[in-house]
C-alpha positions in Angstrom: 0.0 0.0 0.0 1.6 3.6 -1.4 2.0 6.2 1.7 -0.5 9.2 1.1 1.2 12.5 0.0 -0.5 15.6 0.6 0.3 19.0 -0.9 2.5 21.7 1.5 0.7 23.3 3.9 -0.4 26.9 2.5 -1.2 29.9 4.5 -4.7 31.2 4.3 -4.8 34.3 1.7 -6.3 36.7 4.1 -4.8 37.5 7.6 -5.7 40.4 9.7 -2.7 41.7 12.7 -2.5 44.5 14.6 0.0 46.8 14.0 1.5 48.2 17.0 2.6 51.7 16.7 2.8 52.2 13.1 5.3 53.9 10.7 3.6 56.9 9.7 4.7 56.5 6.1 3.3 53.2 5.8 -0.4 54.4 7.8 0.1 57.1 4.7 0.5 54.9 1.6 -1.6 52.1 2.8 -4.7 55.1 3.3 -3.8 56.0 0.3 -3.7 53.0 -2.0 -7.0 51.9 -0.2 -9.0 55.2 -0.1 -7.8 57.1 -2.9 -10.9 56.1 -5.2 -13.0 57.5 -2.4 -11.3 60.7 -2.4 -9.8 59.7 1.3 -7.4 62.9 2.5 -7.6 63.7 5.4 -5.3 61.7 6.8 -2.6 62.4 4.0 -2.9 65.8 4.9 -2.1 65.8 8.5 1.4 66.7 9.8 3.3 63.9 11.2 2.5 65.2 14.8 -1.3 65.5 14.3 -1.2 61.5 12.5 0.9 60.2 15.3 -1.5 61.5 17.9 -4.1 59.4 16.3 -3.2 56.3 15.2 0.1 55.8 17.5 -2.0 57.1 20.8 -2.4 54.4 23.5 -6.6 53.8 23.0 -6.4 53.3 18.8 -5.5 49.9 17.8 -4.5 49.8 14.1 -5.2 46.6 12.4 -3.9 45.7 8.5 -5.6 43.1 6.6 -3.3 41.6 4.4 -3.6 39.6 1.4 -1.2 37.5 -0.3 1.2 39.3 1.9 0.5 42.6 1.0 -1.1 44.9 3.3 -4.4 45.8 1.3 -7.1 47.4 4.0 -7.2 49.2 7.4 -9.2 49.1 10.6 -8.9 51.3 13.6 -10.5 50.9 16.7 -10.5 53.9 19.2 -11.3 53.2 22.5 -11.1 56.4 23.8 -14.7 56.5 25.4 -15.2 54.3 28.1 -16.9 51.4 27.2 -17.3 52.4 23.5 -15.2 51.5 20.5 -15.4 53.7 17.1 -14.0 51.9 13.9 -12.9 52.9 10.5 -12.8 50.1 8.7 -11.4 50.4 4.8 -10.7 48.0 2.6 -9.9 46.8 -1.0 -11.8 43.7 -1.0 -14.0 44.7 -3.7 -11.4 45.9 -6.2 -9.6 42.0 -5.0 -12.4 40.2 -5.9 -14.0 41.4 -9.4 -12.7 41.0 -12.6 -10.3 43.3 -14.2 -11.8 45.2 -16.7 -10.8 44.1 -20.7 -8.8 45.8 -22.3 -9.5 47.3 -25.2 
């Protein structure tokens, strides 16, 4: 009787982590590679000072969801009120998952 082989083990093509104090540069492309169809700017208008104070203070968790191993969306959770968590989520799912137009 032949042994079974199996395929190598893949990792899943969607992982979410949390990004612990982020590099402000990277909060900046990823907002605006995700957001820029949506005419996102606020955040890419901020100084580094007024960014930092958001997504690197203590009660915002920054979260990248990553696909293929590429960072591709964004949520934030604040936790500043008690009790109470505010999120942004964004995310590039959509443009992921439909069909490149044809080209013409």
């Amino acid at each position: 009787m032949a042994t079974p082989t199996f395929p190598p083990a893949r990792s899943p093509p969607w992982s979410l982590r949390q990004v612990e104090t982020p590099p402000l540069d990277w909060f900046r492309n990823l907002y605006r590679r995700v957001g820029e169809q949506w005419l996102w700017i606020s955040r890419t208008r901020m100084s580094d000072a007024e960014l930092a104070a958001i997504v690197q203070s203590p009660p915002v968790e920054i979260y990248a969801l990553g696909h293929e191993g590429r960072d591709e969306g964004l949520l934030e959770l604040d936790f500043a009120s008690r009790g109470i968590a505010k999120s942004s989520l964004s995310e590039s799912l959509k443009n992921l998952s439909e069909p490149a137009p044809a080209a013409g």
